[in-house]
N, C-alpha and C positions, 0 to 999 in steps of 0.2 A: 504494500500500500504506500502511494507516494500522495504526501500531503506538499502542498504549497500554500504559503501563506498570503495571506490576504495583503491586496494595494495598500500602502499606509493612506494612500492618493483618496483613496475611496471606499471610508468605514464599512460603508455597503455590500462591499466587496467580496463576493463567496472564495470560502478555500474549496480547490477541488479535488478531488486523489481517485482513481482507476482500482477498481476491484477486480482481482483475480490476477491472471499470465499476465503480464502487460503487450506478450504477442498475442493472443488472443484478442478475439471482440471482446471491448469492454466498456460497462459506459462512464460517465462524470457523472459522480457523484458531488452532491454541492451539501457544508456546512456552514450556516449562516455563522456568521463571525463571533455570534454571544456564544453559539452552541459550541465552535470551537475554542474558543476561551475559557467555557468553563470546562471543559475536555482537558487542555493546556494547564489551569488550575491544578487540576486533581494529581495530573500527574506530575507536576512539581510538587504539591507536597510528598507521593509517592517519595520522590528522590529523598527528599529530605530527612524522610523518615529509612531508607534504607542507609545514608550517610549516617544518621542516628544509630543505626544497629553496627555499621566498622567501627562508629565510635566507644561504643560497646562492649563491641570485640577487644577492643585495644585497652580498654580499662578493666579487662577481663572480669567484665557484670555475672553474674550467675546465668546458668544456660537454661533453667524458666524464662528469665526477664526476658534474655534475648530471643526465646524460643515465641515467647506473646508479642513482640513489637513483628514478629517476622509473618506468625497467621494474623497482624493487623495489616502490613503490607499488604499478603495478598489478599485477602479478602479487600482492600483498596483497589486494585488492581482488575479484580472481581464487578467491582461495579463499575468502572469506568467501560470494563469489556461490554458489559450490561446495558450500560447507555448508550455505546459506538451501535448493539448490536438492536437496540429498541430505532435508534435512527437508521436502521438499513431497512428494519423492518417496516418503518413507517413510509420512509420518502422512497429509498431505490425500490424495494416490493412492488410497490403500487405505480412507480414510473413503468416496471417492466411490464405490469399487465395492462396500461393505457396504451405503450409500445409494441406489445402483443408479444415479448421476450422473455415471458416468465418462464420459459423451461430451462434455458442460459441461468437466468438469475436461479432460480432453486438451486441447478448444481455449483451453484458457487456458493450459496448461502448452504446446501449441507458442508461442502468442503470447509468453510470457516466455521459452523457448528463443529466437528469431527476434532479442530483444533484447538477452539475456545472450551469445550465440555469436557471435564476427564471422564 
């Protein structure tokens, strides 16, 4: 998935990124700039919170503490996957079947299900 960020020129401006092969047919996918932001958000604190666990490591905290800051990570991670995957559901879904491309889109949406789901 390639994201590109939005014009600074034109707040308006959608990010766009290609799901699936990028040889393959694929379409543009569009995030309105709040929903990318707060996407962007989440996962800076991600970081921050995973920098908190080397920091951790290195003060050699007890391996509970560290072991609860790490299923807090992913379960972070968890929902952001969750929100990427509620906005594919919502916008590209419903583009493919106005497009009449929904059998393309399903196999790409099981393929990112198969990888997203343990």
């Amino acid at each position: 998935m390639t994201i590109r960020k939005p014009n600074p020129a034109d707040e308006r401006s959608p990010s766009l990124h290609r799901h699936g092969d990028e040889s393959a047919t694929s379409h543009q996918h569009v995030h309105d700039p709040e929903s990318l932001q707060h996407i962007i958000n989440r996962l800076a604190r991600i970081e921050g919170q995973v920098r908190g666990i080397q920091t951790m490591i290195r003060n050699q905290r007890s391996c509970p503490d560290v072991l609860v800051q790490i299923v807090s990570v992913r379960a972070a991670l968890g929902r952001v996957g969750r929100i990427i995957l509620d906005e594919h559901l919502s916008d590209c879904l419903t583009r493919a079947v106005e497009e009449g491309n929904i059998q393309e889109e399903m196999k790409q949406l099981k393929t990112a299900l198969d990888r997203f789901l343990p």
